[in-house]
DSSP file (Angstrom, degrees, kcal/mol; ACC not computed):
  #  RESIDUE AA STRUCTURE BP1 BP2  ACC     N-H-->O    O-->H-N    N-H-->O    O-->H-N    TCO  KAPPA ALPHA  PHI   PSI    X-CA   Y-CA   Z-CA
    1    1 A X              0   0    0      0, 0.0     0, 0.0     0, 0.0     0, 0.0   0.000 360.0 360.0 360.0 140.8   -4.6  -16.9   -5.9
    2    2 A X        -     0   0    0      1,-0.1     2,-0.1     2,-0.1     3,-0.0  -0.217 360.0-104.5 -64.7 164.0   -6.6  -14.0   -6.3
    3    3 A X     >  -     0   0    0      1,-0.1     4,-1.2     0, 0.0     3,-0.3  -0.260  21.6-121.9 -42.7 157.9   -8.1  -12.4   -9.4
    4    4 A X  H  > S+     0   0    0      2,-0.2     4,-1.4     1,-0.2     5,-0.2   0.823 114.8  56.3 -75.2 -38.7   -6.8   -9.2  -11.3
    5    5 A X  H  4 S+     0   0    0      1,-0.3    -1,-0.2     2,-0.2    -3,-0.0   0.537 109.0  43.0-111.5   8.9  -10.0   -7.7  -10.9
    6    6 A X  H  4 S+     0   0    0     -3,-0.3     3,-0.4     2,-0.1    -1,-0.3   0.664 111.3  59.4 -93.5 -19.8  -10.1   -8.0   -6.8
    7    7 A X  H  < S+     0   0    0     -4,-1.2    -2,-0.2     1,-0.2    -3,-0.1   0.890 107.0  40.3 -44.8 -39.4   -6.8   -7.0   -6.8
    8    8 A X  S  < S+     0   0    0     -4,-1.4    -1,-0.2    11,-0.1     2,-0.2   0.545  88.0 123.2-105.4 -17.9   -7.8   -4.1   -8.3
    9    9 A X        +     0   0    0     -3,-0.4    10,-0.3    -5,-0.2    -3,-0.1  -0.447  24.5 170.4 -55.6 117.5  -11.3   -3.6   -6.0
   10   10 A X        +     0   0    0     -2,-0.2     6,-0.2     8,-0.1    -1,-0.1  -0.081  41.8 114.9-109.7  15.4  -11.2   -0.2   -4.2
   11   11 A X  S    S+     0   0    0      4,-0.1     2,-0.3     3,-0.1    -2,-0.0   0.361  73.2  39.4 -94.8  25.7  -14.7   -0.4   -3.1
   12   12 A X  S  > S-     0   0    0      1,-0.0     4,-0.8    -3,-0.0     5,-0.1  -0.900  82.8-120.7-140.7 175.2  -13.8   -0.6    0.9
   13   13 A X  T  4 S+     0   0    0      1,-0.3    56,-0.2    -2,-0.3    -2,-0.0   0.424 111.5  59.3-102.2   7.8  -11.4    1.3    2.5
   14   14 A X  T  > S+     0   0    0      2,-0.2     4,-1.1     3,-0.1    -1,-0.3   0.283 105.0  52.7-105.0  -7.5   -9.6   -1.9    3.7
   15   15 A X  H  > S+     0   0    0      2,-0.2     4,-2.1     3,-0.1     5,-0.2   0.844 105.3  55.0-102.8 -23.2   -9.3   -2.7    0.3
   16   16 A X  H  X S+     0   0    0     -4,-0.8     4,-0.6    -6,-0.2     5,-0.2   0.653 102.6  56.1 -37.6 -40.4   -7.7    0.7   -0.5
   17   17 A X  H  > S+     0   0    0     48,-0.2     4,-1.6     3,-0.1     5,-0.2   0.986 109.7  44.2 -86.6 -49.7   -5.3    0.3    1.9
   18   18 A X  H  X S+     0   0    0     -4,-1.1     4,-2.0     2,-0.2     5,-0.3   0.975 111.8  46.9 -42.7 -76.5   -4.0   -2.9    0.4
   19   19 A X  H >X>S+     0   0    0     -4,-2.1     4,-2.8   -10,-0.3     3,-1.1   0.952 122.7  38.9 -51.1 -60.3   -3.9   -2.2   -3.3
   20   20 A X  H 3X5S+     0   0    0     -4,-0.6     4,-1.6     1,-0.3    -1,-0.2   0.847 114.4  52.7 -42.6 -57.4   -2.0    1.5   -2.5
   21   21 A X  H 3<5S+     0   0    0     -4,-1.6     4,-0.5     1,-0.3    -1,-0.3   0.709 113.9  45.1 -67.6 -35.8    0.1   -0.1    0.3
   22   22 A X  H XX5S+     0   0    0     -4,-2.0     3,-1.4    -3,-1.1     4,-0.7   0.961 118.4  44.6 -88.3 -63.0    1.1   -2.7   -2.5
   23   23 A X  H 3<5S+     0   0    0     -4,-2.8     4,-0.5     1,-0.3    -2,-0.2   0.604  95.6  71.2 -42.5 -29.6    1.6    0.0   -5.0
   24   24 A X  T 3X<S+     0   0    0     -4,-1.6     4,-1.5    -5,-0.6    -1,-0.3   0.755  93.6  55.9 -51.5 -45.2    3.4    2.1   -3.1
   25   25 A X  H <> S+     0   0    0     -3,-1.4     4,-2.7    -4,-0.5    -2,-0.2   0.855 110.3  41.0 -77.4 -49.0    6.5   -0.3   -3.1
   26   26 A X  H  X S+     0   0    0     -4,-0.7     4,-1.2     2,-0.2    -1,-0.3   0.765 109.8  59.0 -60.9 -27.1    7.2   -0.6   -7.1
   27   27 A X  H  > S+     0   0    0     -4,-0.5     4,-1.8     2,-0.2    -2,-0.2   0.992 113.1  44.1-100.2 -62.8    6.3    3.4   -7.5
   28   28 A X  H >X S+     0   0    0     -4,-1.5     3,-1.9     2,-0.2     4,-1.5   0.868 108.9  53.3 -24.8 -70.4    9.5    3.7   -5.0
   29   29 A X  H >X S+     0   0    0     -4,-2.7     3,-1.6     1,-0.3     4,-0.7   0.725 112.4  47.6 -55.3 -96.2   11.2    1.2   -6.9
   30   30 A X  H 3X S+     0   0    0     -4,-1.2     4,-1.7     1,-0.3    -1,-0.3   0.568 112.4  47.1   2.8 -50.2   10.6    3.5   -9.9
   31   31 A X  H << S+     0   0    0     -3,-1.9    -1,-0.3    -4,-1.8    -2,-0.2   0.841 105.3  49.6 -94.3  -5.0   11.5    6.3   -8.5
   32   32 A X  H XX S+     0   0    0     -3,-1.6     3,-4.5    -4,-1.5     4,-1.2   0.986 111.9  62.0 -57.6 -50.4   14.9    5.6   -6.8
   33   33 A X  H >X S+     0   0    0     -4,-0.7     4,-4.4     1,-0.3     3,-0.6   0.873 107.7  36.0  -1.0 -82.3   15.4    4.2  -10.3
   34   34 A X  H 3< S+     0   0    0     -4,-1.7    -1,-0.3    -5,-0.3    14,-0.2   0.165 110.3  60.5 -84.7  38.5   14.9    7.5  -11.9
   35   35 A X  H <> S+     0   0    0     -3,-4.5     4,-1.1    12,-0.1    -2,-0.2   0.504 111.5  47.8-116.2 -16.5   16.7    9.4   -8.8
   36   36 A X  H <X S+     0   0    0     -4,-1.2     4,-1.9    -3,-0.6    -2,-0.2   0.899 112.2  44.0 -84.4 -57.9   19.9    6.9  -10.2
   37   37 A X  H  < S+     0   0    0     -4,-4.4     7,-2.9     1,-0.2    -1,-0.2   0.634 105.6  64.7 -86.1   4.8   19.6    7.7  -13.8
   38   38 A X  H  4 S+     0   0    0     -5,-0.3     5,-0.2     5,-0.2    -1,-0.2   0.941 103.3  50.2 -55.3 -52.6   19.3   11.5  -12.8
   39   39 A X  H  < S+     0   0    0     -4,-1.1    -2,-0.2     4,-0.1     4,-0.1   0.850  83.2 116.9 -48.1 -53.2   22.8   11.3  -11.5
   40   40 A X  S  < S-     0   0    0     -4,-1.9     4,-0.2     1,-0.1    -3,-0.0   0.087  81.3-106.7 -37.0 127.6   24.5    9.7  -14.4
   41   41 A X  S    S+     0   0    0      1,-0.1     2,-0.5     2,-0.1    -1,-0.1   0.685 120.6  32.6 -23.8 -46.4   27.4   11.6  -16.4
   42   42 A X  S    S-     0   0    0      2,-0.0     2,-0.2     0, 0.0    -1,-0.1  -0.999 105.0-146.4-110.1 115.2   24.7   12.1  -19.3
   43   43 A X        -     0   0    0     -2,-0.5     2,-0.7    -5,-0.2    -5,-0.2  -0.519  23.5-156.5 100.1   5.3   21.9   12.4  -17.5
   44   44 A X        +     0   0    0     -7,-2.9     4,-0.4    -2,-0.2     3,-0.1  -0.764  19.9 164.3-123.3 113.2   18.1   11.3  -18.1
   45   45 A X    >>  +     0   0    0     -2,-0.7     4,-1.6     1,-0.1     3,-0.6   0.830  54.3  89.7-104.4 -18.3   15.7   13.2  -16.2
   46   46 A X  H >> S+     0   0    0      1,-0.2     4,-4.0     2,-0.2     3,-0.7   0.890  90.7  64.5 -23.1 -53.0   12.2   12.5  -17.8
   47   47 A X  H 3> S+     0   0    0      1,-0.2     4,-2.6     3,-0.2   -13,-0.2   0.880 102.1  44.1 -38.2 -48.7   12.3    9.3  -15.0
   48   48 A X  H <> S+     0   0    0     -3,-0.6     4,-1.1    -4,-0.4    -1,-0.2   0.678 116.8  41.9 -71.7 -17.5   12.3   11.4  -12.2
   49   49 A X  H <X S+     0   0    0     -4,-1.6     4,-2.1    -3,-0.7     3,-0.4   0.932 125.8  36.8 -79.9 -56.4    9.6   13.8  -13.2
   50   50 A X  H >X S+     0   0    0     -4,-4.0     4,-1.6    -5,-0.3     3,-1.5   0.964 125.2  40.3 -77.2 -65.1    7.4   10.8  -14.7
   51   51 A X  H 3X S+     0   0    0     -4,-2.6     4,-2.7     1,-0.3    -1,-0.3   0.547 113.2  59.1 -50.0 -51.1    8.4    8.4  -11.8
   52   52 A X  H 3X S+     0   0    0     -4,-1.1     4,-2.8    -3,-0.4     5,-0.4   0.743 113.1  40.3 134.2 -61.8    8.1   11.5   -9.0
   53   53 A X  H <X S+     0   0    0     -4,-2.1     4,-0.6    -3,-1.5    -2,-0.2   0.943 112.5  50.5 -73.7 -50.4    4.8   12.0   -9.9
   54   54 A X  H >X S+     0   0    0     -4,-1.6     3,-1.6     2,-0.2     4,-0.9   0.980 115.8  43.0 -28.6 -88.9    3.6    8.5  -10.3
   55   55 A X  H >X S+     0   0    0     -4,-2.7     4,-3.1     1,-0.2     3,-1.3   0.835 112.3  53.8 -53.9 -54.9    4.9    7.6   -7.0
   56   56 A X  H 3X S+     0   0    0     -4,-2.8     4,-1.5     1,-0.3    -1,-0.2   0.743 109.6  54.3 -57.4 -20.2    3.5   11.2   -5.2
   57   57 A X  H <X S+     0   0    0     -3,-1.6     4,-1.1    -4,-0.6    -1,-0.3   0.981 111.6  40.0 -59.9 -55.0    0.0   10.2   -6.6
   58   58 A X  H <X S+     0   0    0     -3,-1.3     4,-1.9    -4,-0.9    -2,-0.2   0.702 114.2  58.5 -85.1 -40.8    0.0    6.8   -5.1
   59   59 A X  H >X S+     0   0    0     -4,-3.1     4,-1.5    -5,-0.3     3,-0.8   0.988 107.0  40.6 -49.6 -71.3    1.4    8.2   -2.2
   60   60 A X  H 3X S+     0   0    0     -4,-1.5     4,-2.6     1,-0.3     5,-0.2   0.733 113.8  57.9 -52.4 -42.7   -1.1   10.6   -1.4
   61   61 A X  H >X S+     0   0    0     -4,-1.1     4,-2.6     2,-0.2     3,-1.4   0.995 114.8  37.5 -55.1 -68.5   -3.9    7.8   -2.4
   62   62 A X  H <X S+     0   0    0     -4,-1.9     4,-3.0    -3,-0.8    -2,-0.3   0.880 113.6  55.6 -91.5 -36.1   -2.6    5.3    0.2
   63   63 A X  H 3X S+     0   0    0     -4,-1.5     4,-2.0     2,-0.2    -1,-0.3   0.889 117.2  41.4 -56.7 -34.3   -1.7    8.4    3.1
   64   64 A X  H <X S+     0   0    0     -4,-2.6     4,-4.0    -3,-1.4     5,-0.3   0.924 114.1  50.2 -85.8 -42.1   -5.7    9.4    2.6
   65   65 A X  H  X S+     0   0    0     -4,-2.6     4,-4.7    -5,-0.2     5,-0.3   0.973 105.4  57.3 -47.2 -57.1   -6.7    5.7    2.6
   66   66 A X  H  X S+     0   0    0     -4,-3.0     4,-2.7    -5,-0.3    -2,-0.2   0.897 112.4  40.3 -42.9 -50.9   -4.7    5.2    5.8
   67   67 A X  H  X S+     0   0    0     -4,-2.0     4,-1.6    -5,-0.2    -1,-0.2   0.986 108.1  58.8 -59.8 -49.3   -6.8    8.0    7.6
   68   68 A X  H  X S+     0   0    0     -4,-4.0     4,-1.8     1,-0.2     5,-0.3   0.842 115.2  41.7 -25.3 -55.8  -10.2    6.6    5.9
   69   69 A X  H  X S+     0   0    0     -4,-4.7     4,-4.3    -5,-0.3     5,-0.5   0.980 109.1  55.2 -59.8 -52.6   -8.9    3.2    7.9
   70   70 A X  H  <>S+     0   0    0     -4,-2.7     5,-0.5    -5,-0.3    -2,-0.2   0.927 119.2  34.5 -46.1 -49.6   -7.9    5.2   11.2
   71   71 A X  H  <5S+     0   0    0     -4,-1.6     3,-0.2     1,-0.2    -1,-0.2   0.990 125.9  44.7 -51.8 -58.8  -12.0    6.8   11.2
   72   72 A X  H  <5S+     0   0    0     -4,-1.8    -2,-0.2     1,-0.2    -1,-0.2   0.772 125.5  25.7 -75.1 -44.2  -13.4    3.4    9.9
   73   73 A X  T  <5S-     0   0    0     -4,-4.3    -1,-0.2    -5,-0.3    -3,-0.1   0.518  96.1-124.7-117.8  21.2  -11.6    0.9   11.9
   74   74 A X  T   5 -     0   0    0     -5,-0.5    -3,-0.1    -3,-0.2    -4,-0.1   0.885  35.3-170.0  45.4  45.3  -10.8    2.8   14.9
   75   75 A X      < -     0   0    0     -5,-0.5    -1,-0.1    -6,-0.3    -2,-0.0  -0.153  25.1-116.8 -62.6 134.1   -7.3    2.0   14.6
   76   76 A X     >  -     0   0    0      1,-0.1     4,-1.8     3,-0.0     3,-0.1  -0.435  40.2 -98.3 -69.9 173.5   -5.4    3.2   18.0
   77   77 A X  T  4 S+     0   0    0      1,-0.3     4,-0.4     2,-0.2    -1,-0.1   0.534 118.5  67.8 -96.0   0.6   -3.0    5.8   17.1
   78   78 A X  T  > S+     0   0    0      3,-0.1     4,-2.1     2,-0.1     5,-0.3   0.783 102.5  54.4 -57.4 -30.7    0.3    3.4   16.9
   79   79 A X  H  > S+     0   0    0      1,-0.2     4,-0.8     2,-0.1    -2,-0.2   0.933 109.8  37.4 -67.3 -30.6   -1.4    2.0   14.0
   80   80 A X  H  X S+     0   0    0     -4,-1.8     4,-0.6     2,-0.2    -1,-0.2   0.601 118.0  51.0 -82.4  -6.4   -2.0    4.9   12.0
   81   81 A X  H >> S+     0   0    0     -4,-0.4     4,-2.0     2,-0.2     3,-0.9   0.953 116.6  47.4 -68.2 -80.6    1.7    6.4   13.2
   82   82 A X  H 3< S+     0   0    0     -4,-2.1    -2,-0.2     1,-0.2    -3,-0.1   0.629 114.5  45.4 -35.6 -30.2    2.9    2.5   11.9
   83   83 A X  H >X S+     0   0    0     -4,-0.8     4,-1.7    -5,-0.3     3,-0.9   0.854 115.3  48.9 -93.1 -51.6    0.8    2.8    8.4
   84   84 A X  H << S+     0   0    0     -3,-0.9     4,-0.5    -4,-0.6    -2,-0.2   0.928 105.7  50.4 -54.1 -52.5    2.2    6.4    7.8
   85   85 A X  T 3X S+     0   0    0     -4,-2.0     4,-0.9     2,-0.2    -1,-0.2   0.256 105.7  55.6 -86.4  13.2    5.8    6.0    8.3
   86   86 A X  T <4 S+     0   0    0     -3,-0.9     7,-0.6    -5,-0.3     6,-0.3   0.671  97.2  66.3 -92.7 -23.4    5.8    3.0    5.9
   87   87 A X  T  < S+     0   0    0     -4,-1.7    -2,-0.2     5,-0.1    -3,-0.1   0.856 112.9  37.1 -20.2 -55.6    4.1    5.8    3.6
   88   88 A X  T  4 S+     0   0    0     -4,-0.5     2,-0.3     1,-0.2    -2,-0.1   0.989  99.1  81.2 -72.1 -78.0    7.8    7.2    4.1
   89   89 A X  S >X S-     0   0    0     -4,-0.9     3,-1.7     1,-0.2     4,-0.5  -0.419  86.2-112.4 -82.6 131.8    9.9    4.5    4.1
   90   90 A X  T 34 S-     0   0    0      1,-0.3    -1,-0.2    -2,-0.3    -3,-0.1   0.189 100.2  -1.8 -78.7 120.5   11.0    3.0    0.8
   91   91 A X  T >4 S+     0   0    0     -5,-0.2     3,-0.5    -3,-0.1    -1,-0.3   0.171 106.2 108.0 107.9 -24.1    9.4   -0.7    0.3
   92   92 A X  T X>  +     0   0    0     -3,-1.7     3,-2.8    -6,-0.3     4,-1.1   0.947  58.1  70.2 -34.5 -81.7    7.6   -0.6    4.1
   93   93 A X  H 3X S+     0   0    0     -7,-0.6     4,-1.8    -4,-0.5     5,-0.3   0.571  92.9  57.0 -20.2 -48.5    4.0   -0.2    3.2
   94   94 A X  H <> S+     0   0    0     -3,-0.5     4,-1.2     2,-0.3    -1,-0.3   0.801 109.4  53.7 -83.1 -50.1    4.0   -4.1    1.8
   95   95 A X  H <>>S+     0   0    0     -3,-2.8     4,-4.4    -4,-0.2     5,-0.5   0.970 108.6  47.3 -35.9 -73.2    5.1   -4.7    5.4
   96   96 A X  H  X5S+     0   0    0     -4,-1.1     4,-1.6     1,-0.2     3,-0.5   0.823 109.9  47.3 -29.3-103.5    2.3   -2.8    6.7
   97   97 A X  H  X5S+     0   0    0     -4,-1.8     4,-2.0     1,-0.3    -1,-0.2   0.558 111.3  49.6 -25.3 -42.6   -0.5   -4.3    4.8
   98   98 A X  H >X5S+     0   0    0     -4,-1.2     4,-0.8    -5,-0.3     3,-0.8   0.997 119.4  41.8 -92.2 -64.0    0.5   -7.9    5.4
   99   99 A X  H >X5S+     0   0    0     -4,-4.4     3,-0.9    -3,-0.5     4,-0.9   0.943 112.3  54.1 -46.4 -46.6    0.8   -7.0    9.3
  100  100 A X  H 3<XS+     0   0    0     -4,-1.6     5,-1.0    -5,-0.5     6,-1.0   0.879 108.3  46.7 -48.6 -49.0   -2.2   -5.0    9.2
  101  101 A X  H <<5S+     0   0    0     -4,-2.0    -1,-0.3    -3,-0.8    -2,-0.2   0.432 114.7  48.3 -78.5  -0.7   -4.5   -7.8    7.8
  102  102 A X  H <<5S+     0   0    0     -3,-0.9    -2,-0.2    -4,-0.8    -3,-0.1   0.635 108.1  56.0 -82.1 -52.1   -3.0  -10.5   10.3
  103  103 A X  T  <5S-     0   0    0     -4,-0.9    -2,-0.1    -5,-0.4    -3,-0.1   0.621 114.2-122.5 -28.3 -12.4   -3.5   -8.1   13.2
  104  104 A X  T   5S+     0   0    0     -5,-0.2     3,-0.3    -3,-0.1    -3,-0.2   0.454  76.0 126.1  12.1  30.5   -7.0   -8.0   12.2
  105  105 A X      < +     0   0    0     -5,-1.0     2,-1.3    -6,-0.4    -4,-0.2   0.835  60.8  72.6 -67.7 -21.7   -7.0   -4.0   11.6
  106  106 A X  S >  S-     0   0    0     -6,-1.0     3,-2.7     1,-0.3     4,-0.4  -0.403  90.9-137.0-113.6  70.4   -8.3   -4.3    8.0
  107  107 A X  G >  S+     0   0    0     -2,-1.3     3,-2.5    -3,-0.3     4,-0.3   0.301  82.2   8.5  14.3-114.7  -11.9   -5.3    8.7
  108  108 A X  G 3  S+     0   0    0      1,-0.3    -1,-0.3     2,-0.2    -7,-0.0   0.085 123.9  63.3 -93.4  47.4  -12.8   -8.2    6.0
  109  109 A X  G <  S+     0   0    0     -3,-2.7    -1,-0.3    -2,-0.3    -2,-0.2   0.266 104.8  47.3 -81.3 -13.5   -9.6   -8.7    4.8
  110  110 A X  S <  S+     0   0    0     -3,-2.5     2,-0.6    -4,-0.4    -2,-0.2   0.507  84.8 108.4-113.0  -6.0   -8.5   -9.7    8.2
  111  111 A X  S    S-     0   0    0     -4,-0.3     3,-0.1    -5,-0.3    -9,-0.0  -0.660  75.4-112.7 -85.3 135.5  -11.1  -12.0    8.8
  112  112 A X        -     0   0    0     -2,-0.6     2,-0.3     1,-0.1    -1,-0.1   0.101  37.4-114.3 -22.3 128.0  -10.3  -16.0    8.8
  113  113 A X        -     0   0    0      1,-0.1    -1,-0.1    -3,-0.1     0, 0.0  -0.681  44.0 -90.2 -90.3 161.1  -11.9  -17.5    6.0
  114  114 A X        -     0   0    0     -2,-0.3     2,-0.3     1,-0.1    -1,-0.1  -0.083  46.7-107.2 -69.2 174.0  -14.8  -20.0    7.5
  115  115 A X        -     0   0    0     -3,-0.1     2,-0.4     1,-0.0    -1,-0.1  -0.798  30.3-126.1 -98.6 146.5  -13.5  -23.9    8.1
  116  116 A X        -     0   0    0     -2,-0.3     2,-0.3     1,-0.0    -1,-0.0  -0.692  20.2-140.7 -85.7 130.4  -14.9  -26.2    5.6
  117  117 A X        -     0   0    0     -2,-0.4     2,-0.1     0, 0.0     3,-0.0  -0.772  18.2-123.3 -90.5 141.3  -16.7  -29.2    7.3
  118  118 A X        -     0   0    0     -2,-0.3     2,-0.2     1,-0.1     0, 0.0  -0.528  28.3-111.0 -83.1 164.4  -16.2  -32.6    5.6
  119  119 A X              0   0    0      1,-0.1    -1,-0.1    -2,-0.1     0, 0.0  -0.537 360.0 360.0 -70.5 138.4  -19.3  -34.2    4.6
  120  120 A X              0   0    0     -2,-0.2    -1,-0.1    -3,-0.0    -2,-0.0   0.692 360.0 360.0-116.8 360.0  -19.7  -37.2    6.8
């Protein structure tokens, strides 16, 4: 299992696209959330504002990351179409990413860790 604090490594642009692409899906989940409790006879709209904003931050992060990859890994343009419209659609992105690093599209995130040789 990884660490919190590679999880949390933005210092490549394949590693950008993971953490946003991962983020992306809970800041949906958060805002449908507050699109739910908007609706309710009384009310509550603070979610959607705070939730709305949240999520459009993290959107925007992971749509600019997504190009950063397109330049950087010379993605053909069904992958950066595929990476965008999970951008859109709610819960997708998490899709993305996982495909993206088996595909090998996300430089060393996609690379095969080496095989360990037994001692003989």
């Amino acid at each position: 299992m990884e660490a919190m604090g590679e999880f949390f490594d933005v210092s490549t642009v394949a590693k950008r696209v993971r953490l946003f692409g991962l983020l992306e899906a809970p800041s949906w989940a958060l805002l449908l959330t507050g699109s739910v409790l908007k609706r309710l006879p009384d009310p509550i709209t603070w979610p959607v504002m705070v939730f709305g904003m949240l999520h459009g931050v993290i959107f925007l992060v992971y749509a600019v990351s997504l190009l950063m990859a397109w330049r950087e890994f010379e993605w053909p343009g069904k992958t950066v179409l595929l990476g965008l419209l999970s951008s859109v659609v709610p819960f997708t992105s998490i899709w993305f990413e996982r495909w993206a690093i088996r595909s090998g599209q996300l430089g060393e995130l996609s690379q095969a860790p080496a095989p360990t040789v037994a001692p003989a």
